[in-house]
BALUMDREN-450190 format. One line per field, with one value per residue (C-alpha): residue in three letters; x, y, z. Coordinates in nm, 2 decimals, padded with zeros to 4 digits. Layout:
N
lumza <- c(Ala_...);
x <- c(X_...);
y <- c(Y_...);
z <- c(Z_...);
// end
This chain:
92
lumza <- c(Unk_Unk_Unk_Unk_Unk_Unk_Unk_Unk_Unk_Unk_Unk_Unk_Unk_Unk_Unk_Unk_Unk_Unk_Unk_Unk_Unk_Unk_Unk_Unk_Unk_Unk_Unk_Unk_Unk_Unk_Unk_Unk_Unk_Unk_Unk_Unk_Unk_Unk_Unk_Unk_Unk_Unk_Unk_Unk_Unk_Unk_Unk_Unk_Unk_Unk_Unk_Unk_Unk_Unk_Unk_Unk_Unk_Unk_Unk_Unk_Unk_Unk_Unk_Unk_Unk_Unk_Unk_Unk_Unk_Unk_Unk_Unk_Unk_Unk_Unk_Unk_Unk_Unk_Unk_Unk_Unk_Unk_Unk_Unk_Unk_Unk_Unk_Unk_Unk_Unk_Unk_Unk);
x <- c(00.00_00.12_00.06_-00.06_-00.13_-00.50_-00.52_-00.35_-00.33_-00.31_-00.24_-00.38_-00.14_-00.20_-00.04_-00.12_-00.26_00.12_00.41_00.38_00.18_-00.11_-00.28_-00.55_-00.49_-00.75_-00.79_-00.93_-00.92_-00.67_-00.94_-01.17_-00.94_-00.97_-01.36_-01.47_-01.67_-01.64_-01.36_-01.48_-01.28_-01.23_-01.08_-00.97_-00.78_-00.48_-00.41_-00.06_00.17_00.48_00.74_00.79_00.55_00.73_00.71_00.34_00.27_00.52_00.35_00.00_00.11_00.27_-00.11_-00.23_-00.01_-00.07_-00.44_-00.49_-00.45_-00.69_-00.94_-01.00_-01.35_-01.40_-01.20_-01.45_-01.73_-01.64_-01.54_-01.89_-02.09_-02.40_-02.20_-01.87_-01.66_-01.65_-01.49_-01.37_-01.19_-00.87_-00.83_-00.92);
y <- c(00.00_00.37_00.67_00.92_01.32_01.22_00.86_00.54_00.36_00.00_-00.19_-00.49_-00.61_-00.87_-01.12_-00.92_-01.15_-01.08_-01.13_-00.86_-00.69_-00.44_-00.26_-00.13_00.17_00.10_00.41_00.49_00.79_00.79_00.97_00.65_00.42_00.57_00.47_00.16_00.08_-00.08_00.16_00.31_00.21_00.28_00.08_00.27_00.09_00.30_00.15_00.05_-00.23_-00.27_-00.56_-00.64_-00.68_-00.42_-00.16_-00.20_-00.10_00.19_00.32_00.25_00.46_00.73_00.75_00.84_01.11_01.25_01.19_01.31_01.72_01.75_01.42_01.44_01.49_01.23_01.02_01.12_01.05_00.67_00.70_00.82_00.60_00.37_00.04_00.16_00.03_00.18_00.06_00.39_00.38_00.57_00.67_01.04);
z <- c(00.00_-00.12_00.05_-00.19_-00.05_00.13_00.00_00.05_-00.31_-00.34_-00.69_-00.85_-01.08_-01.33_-01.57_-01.97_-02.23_-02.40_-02.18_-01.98_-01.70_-01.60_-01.27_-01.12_-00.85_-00.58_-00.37_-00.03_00.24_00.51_00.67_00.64_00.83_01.16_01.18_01.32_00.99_00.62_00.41_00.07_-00.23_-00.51_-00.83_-01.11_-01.44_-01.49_-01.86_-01.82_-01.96_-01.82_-01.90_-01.52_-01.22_-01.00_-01.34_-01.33_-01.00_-01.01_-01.32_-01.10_-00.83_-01.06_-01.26_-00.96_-00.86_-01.19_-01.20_-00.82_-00.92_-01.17_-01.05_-00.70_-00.73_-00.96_-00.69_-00.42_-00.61_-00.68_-00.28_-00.18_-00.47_-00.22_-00.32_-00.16_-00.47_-00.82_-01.07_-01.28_-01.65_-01.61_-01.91_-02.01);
// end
């Protein structure tokens, strides 16, 4: 797990149909962690392919630092959505 400004950031990384790998940022609130209840998440597909495991979930965590300035309210909408996970294309 990544710690990213207000969010932690974990990745799903998975084998590509080629011989390489992709992942999924899934994002919750600090905040969130200090009440006694079910944390929101978030998943959101990041849309890279890397060669090596550890590439992808760098590149996960870096599309997230990127994506934070100029998405965070997107982010806290899929955070706040009724079903506590949304799954969110990150592509732009």
């Amino acid at each position: 797990m990544y710690s990213v400004d207000d969010y932690f950031v974990e990745c799903l990384v998975e084998h590509s149909a080629g011989d390489g790998w992709t992942a999924c940022a899934r994002i919750s609130r600090k905040r969130d962690y200090r009440k006694a209840a079910d944390v929101p998440k978030a998943l959101f597909e990041t849309s890279v392919e890397c060669p090596t495991k550890r590439d992808a979930e760098r590149a996960a965590v870096k599309w997230v630092r990127s994506q934070l300035p100029k998405r965070r309210e997107e982010f806290e909408e899929a955070l706040d959505a009724p079903s506590g996970v949304l799954e969110v294309s990150g592509r732009q």
